[in-house]
C-alpha positions in Angstrom: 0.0 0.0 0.0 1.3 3.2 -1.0 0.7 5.9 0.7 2.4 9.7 1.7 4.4 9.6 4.4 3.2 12.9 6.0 0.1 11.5 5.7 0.5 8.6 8.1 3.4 10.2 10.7 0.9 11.9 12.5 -2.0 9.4 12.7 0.6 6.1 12.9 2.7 8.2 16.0 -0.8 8.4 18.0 -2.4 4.9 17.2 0.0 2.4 15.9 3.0 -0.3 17.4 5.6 0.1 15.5 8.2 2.3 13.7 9.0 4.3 10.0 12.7 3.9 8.7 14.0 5.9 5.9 15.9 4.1 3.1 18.5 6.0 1.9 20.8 4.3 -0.9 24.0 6.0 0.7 23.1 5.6 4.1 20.8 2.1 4.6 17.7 2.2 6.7 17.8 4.3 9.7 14.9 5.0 11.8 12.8 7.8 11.9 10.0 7.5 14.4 9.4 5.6 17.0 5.7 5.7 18.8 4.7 5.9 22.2 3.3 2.3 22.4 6.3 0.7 20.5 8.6 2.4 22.8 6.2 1.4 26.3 6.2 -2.7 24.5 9.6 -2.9 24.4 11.0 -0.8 26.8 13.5 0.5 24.4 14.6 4.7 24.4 13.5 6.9 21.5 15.6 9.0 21.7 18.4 6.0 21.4 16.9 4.4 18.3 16.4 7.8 15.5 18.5 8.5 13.0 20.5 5.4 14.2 20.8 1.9 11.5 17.8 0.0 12.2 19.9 -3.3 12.1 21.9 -2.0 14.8 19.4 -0.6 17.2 18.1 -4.2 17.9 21.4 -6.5 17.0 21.3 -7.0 20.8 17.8 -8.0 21.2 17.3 -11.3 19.3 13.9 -12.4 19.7 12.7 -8.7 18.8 15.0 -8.7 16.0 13.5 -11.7 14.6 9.9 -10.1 15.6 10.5 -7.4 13.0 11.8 -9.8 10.2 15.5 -8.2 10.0 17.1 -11.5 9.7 15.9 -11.6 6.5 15.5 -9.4 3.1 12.1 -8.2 4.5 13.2 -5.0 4.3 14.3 -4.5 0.7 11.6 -6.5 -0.6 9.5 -3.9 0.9 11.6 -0.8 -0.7 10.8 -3.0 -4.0 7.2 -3.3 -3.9 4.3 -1.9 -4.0 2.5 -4.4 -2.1 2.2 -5.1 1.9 4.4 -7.6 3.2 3.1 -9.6 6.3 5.3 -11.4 8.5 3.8 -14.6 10.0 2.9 -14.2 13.7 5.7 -14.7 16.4 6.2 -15.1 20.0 7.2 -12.0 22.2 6.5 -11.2 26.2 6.7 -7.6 27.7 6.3 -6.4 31.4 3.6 -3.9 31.9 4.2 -1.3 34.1 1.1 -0.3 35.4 1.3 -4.4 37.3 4.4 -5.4 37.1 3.3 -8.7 35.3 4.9 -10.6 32.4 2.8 -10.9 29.5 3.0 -12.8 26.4 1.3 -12.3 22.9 1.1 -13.5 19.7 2.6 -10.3 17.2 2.2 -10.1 13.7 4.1 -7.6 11.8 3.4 -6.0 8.7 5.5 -3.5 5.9 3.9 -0.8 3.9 5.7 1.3 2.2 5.1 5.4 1.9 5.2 7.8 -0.6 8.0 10.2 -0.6 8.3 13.1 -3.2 12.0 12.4 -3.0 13.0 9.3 -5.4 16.2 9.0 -3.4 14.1 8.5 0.2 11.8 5.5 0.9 10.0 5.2 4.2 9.0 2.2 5.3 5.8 1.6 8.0 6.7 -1.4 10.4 4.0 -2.1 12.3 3.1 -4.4 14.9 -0.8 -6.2 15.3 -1.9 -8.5 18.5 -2.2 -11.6 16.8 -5.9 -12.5 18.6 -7.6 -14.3 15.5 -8.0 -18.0 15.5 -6.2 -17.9 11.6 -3.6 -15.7 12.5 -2.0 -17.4 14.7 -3.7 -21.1 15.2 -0.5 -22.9 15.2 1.3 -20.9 17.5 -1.6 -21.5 20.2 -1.6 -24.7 19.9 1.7 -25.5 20.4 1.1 -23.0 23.6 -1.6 -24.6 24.6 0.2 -28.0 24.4 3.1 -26.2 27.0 0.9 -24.4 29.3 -0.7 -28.4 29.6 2.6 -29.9 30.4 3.1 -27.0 32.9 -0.1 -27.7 34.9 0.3 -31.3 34.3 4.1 -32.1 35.2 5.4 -34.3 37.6 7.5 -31.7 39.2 7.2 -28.3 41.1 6.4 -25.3 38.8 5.5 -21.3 39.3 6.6 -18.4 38.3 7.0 -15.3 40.8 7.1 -12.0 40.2 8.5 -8.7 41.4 10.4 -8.0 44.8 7.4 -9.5 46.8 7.8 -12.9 44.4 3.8 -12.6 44.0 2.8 -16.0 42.4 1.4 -15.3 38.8 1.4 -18.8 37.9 1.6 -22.6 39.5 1.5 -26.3 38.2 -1.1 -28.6 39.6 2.0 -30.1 41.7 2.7 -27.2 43.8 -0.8 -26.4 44.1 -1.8 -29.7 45.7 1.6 -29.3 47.8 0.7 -26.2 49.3 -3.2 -26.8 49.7 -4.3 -23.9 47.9 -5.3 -23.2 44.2 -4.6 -21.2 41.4 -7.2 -18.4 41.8 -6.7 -18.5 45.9 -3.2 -17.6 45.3 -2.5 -15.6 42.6 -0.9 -12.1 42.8 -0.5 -12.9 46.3 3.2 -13.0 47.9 4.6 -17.0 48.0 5.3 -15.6 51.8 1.7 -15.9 53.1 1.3 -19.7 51.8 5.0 -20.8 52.0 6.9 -20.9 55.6 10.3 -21.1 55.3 11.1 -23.9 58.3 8.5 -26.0 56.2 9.6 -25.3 52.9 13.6 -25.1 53.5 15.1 -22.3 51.4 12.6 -22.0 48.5 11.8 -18.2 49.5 15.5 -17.0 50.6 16.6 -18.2 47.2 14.1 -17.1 45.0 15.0 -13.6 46.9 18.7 -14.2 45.9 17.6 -15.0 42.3 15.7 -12.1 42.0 18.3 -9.6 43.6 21.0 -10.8 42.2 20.1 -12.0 38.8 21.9 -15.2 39.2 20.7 -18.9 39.1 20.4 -20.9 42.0 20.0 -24.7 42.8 19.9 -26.6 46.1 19.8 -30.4 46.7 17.3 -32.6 49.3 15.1 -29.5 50.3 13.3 -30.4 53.0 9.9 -29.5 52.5 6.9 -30.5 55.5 3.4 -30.6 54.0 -0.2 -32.1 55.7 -1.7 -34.6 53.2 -5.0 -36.5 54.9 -4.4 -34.3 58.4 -0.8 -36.2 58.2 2.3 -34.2 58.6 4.5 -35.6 55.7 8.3 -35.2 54.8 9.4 -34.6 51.2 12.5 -33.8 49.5 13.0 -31.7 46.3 16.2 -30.3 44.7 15.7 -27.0 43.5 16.4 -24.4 40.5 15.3 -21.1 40.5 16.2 -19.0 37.4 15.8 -15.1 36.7 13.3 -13.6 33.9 14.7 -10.4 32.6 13.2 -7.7 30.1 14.1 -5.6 27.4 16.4 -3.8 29.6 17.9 -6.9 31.5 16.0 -6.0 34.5 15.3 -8.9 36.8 11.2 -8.8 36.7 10.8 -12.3 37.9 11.6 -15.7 38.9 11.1 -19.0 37.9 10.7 -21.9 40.3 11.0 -25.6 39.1 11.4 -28.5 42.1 12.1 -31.9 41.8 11.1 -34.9 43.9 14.2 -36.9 45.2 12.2 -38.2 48.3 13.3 -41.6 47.0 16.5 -40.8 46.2 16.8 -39.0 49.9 15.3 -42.1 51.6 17.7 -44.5 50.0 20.9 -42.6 51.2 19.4 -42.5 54.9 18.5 -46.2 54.4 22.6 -46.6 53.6 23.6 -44.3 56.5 22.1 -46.2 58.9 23.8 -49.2 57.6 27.0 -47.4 58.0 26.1 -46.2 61.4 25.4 -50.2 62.1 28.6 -50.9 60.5 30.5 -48.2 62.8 28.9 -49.7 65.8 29.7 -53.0 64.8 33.6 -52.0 64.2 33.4 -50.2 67.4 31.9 -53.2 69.6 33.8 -55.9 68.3 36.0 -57.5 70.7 38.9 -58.1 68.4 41.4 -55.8 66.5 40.1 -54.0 63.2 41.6 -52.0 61.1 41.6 -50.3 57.5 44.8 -49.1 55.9 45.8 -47.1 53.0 47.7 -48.0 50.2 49.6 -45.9 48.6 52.2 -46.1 45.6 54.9 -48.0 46.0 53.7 -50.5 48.8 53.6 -47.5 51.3 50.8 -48.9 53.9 48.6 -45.9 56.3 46.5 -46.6 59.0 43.0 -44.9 58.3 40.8 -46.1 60.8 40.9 -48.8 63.5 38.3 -49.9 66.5 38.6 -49.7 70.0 39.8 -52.8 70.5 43.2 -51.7 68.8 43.8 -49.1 71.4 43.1 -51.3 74.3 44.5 -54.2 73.1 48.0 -52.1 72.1 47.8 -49.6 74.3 48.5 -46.7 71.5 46.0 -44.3 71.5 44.3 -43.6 68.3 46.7 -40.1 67.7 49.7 -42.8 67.4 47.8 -45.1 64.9 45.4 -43.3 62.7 47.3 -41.7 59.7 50.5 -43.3 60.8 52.4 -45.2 58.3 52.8 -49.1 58.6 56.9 -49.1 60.0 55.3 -46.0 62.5 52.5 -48.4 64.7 53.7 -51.9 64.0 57.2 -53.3 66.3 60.2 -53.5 64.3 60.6 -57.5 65.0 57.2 -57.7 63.2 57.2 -54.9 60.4 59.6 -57.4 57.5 56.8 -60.0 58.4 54.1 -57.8 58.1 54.8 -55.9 55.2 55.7 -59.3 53.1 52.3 -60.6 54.0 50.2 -57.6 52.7 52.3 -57.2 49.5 51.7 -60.9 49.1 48.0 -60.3 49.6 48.0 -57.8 46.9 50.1 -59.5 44.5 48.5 -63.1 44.8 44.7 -60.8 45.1 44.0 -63.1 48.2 43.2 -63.1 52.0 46.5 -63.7 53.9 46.4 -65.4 57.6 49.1 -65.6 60.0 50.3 -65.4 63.4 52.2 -62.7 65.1 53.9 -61.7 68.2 54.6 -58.2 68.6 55.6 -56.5 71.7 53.5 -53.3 72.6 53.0 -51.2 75.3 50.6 -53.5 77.3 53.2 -56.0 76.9 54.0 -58.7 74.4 50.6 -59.9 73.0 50.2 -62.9 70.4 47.3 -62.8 67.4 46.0 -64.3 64.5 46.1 -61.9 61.9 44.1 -61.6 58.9 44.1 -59.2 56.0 42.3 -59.0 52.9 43.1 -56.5 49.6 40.3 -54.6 48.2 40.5 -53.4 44.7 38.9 -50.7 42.3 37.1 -51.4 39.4 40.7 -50.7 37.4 42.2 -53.7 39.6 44.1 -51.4 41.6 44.3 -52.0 45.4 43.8 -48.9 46.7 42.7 -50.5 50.3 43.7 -53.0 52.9 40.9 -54.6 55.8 42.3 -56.1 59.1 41.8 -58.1 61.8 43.5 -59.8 64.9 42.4 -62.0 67.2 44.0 -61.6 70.4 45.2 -65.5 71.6 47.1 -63.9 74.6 45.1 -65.4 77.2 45.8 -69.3 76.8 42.3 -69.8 78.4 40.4 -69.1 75.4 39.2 -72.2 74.2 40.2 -72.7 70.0 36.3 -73.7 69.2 35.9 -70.1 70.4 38.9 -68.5 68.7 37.6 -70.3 65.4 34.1 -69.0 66.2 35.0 -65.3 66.8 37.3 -65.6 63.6 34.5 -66.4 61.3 32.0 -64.5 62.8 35.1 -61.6 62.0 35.0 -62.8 58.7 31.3 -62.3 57.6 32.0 -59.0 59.5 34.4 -58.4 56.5 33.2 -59.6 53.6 30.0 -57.8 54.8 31.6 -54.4 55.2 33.4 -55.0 51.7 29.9 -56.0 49.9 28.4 -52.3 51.3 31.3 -51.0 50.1 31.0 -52.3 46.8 27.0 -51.7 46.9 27.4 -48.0 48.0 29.8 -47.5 45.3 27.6 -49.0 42.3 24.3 -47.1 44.1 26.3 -44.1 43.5 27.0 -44.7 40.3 23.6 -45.4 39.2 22.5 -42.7 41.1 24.6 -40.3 39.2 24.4 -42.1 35.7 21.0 -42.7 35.7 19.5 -39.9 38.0 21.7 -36.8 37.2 21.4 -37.1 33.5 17.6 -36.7 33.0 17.3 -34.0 35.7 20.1 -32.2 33.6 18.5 -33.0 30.6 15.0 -30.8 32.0 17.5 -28.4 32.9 18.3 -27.7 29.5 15.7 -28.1 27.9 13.6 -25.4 30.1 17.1 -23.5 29.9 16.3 -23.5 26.0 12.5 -22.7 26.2 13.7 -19.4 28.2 15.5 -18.4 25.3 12.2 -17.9 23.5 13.7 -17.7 20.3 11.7 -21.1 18.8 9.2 -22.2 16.2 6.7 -24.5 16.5 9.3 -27.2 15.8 11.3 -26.7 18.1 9.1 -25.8 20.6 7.5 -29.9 20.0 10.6 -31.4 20.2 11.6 -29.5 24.0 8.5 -30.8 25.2 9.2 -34.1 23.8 12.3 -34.1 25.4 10.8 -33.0 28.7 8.2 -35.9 28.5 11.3 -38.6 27.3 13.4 -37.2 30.3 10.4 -37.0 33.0 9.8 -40.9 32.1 13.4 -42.0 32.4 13.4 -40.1 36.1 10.3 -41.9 36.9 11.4 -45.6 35.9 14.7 -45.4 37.5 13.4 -44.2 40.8 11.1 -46.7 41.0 13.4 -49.5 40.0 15.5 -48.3 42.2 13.0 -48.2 45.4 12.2 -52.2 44.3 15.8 -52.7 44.6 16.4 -51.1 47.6 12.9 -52.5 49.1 13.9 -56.0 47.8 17.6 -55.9 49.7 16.5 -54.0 52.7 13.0 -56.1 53.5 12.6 -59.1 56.1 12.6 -62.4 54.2 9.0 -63.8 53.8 7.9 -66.7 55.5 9.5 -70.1 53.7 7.0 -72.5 52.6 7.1 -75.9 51.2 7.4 -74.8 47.0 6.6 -77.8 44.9 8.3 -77.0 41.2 5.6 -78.3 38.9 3.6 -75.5 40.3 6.1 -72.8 40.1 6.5 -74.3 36.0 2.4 -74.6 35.8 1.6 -70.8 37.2 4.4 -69.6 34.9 3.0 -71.6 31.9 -0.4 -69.1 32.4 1.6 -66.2 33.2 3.3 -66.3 30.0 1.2 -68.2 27.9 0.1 -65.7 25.2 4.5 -65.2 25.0 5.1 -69.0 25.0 2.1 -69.6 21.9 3.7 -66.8 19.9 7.0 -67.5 19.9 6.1 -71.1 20.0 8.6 -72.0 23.0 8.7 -74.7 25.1 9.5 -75.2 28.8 11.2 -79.2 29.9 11.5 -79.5 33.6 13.3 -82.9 34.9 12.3 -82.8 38.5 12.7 -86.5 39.0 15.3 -86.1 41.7 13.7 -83.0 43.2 10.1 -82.2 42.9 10.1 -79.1 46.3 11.7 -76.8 48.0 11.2 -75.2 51.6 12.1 -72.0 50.4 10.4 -68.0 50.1 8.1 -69.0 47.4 8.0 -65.7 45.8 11.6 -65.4 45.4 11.6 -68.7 43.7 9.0 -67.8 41.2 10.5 -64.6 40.5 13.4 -66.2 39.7 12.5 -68.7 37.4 10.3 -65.9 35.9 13.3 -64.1 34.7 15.7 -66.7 33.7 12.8 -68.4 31.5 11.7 -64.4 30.0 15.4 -64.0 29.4 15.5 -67.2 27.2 12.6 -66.5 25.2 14.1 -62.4 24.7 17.0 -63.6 23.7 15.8 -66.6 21.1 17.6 -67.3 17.5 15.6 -65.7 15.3 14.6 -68.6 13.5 14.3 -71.1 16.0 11.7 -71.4 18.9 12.9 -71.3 21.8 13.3 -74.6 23.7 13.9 -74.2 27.9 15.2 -77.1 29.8 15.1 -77.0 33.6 17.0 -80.0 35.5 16.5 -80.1 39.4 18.5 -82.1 41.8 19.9 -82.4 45.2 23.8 -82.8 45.7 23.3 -83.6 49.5 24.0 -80.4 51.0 22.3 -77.8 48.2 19.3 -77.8 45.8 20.9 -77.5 42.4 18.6 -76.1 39.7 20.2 -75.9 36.0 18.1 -73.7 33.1 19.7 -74.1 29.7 18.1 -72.5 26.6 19.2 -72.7 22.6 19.0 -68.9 21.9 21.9 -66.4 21.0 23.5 -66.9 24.2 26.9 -64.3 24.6 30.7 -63.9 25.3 31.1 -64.2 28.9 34.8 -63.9 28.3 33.9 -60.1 27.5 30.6 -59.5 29.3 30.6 -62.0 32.0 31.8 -59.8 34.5 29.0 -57.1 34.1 26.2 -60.1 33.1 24.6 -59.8 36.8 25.1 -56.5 37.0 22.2 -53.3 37.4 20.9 -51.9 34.2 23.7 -53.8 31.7 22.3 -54.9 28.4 23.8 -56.8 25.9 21.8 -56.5 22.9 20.1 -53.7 21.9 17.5 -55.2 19.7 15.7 -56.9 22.5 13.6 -54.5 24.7 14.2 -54.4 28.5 15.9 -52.9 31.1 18.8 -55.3 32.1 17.2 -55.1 35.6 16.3 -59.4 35.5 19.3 -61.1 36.0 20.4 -58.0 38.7 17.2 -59.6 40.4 17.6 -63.0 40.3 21.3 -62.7 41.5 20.1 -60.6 44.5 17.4 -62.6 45.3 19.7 -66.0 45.6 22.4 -64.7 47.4 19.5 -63.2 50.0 18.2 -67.2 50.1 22.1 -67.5 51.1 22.8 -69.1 47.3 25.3 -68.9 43.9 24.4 -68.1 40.5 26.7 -68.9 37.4 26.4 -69.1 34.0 28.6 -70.3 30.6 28.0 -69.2 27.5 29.1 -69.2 23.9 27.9 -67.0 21.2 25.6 -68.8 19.3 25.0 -71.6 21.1 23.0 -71.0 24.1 23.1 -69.9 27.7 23.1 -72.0 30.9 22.6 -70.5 34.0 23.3 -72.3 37.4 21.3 -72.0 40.5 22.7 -73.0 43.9 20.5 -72.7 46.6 21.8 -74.2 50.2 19.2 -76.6 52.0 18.9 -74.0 55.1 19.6 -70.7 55.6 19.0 -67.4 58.0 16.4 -65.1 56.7 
């Protein structure tokens, strides 16, 4: 539309959004106007932007920039034609100031150029239009829709608070129901007169930080204490609170998002009081323990040792702990000594020995054992000990051999919670961390604002993927940890054919369509007093795991052979599927979430399970393998054991 540019100065100044630029062949496109209500949306100076390059007024503010079309030859078309050009609607927010509030609108932006009696001048009208209509904008609102439903809907803690005050302009569903109040109760009101800190941990100091300093903060295991049912309940949340600036980089509100690690939180108390069991143990035990260091070059430090060191030595714990080996231990003992804990590592074995020593309570005589523990890279990085005091003749040796295995299973306890903590961890971080980091990002990214419709689907689809993968490992890992940590169940005489029969209906509609069969040969031993549960989930996985991991054209065939060796129940499962190189994955085949083949669906959780559950029945479980020619897995369960 071409019309005269004194024409429209006037009127577009007093009505319009938007700005005229000149076009000048020697000088570009610089503005000349600015109006009132352009200047109030973006909070941007006229007296900053006229006479200056158009492209540079706004090179610093990207999703305006894109707004007005300058990425593109928009302009120039326009100095080219005679006809409007309209750009498609786009995203943008503004704060008002009359409220203080955040809003965001749909913008559509249009070109019109003006007359000019001057052939070297061309003023171009850039105007900017709410974009309310169902056909202007229809995509856009959907795809806002579809946010603003995984907002309300998500599993974690959501709202947005604005100004000093932090008045709550907007909540999830989550945080509603955790706070007891809703959306319309709350809104414009300060988070203060709903949210008490000493229930609610830091979530109000912080967003304060946020909002005065215009930096991010997180915080882990927030303790929050809400009533659910008249109950007072404990939850945990780690937190993220992230600043929303303006035009002007002005901190105008905060953004709150909090997720649930109440799981995660329960499982590390769970382990804490097993350490604190541990401690109490190492602390009560009558005979010597000990923990030493080793460092490069077969240098040996004491770390940490029980009371029954001190009082059986008479050092006190100043001269032991962080002492070196040739420090603590007498110099008739130290060449014997040494040599046995360098053969211990060497040989990767548990060394036994006696030893007379003379210490400051006098000479005293022991059985001392020691046993290497190793990192995942076969290094020994660690040393446990023990010595049994045989000073006192009196001591009868059925006791001495008593109180050294009971020492034992103190041992290899204390080294399996070791090597459990260290594998939770791992898990935890692996599995946990990466998700959360992932939602991170990916609402990190949706701040930006500077998206299209695609890539506004394809954050939410990662929000949704990530959300999912939080979800299944916590629970998986609360089964775990429920499964390890629970008193046995009552045992029960478990006849096989009936474990075999129930799993036939179980899996029936798997077992027709594959067309698998299951051979049990429990001639020589038709039951079991065993946990009955345990027993079926363990044939449950090792028979699901044959038919997953099947030839693919062969049914799968299942043979189970049961028998009695006179002091364990033996039960054999061999299968003709794929089966694997245990010579490269056997040392990881029982472990958590390790799968082997990608094109069979699972969550390499089942043989974790099964291993777990035997050795809590007090049993082994092997296997042998070749590629290609099936897997057999061995089950040894002893004929009576402590639950």
């Amino acid at each position: 539309m071409n019309l005269p540019a004194e024409t429209c100065f006037s009127a577009f100044q007093k009505s319009s959004t938007g700005i005229i630029v000149k076009h000048q062949l020697s000088v570009g496109f610089t503005v000349v106007t600015v109006t009132d209500l352009f200047e109030e949306l973006t909070g941007l100076k006229r007296s900053e932007l006229i006479n200056q390059s158009i492209f540079t007024c706004f090179k610093h503010h990207n999703t305006l920039y894109k707004l007005l079309g300058l990425h593109s030859d928009v302009l120039q078309n326009a100095v080219n034609t005679e006809a409007d050009i309209v750009i498609p609607a786009a995203p943008y927010g503004f704060v008002e100031k009359s409220t203080g509030k955040l809003n965001f609108f749909w913008w559509q932006t249009t070109y019109q150029k003006l007359s000019s009696p001057n052939a070297s001048e061309q003023y171009i009208l850039i105007s900017l239009k709410k974009a309310s209509a169902p056909d202007e904008a229809t995509g856009a609102n959907d795809t806002y829709e579809h946010f603003k439903g995984l907002f309300e809907l998500a599993p974690t803690l959501a709202c947005v608070l604005h100004g000093s005050e932090l008045r709550i302009q907007r909540m999830n569903q989550r945080l509603s129901d955790l706070i007891g109040e809703t959306l319309l109760n709350v809104q414009n009101e300060p988070i203060s007169k709903f949210v008490k800190d000493k229930a609610f941990g830091s979530l109000i100091n912080n967003a304060k930080k946020t909002y005065q300093s215009g930096k991010t903060f997180q915080s882990s295991g927030e303790r929050f204490l809400v009533n659910r049912g008249g109950n007072r309940q404990e939850l945990f949340f780690d937190c993220i609170f992230e600043p929303v600036r303006n035009q002007n980089g002005n901190v105008t509100a905060v953004i709150f998002i909090g997720h649930e690690v109440s799981h995660y939180v329960a499982a590390l108390d769970q382990v804490q009081a097993h350490e604190k069991q541990l401690e109490l143990i190492f602390d009560n035990v009558k005979d010597v323990l000990y923990m030493i260091e080793v460092e490069p070059g077969f240098n040996f430090k004491f770390i940490a040792v029980n009371n029954s060191f001190t009082e059986v030595t008479g050092l006190p714990q100043e001269l032991i702990v962080g002492k070196y080996l040739h420090e603590v231990i007498p110099p008739e003992s130290i060449d014997l000594v040494r040599g046995n804990y360098i053969t211990a590592i060497r040989e990767h074995k548990t060394m036994h020995w006696k030893e007379v020593s003379q210490y400051p309570t006098g000479q005293k005589t022991g059985l001392v054992t020691i046993t290497p523990v190793f990192d995942k890279n076969g290094e020994c990085t660690k040393m446990i000990g023990s010595v049994h005091d045989i000073t006192d003749q009196t001591r009868h040796e059925t006791d001495m051999q008593h109180s050294q295995q009971e020492l034992q299973r103190v041992i290899n306890d204390l080294m399996a919670r070791n090597r459990a903590l260290e594998h939770f961890t791992y898990v935890i971080s692996h599995h946990l961390r990466a998700p959360a980091a992932n939602i991170i990002g990916l609402v990190n990214l949706f701040k930006l604002g500077d998206l299209n419709d695609d890539g506004l689907t394809e954050i939410i689809n990662g929000l949704l993927i990530s959300s999912e993968a939080l979800d299944t490992v916590i629970h998986d890992l609360n089964d775990i940890l429920n499964l390890r940590e629970r008193n046995m169940e009552q045992q029960t005489v478990v006849r096989l054919n009936d474990i075999i029969n129930n799993l036939k209906v179980s899996l029936h509609d798997t077992l027709i369509k594959e067309k698998a069969t299951i051979n049990l040969d429990c001639e020589r031993l038709d039951h079991i007093y065993t946990v009955e549960s345990y027993l079926y989930s363990i044939f449950y996985n090792l028979i699901s795991n044959s038919i997953k991991f099947r030839k693919r054209h062969e049914p799968p065939q299942i043979n189970i052979r049961c028998y009695d060796d006179g002091e364990n129940h033996i039960l054999i499962f061999k299968d003709n599927g794929k089966g694997l190189d245990l010579e490269k994955f056997g040392r990881d085949l029982f472990g958590l979430y390790n799968k082997f083949d990608n094109s069979v669906s699972g969550k390499g959780i089942g043989l974790y399970l099964v291993k777990t559950q035997v050795e809590g029945m007090g049993g082994t479980v092997t296997a042998s393998s070749q590629p290609l020619e099936g897997m057999e897995i061995i089950v040894t369960l002893p004929h009576s054991y402590q639950t």
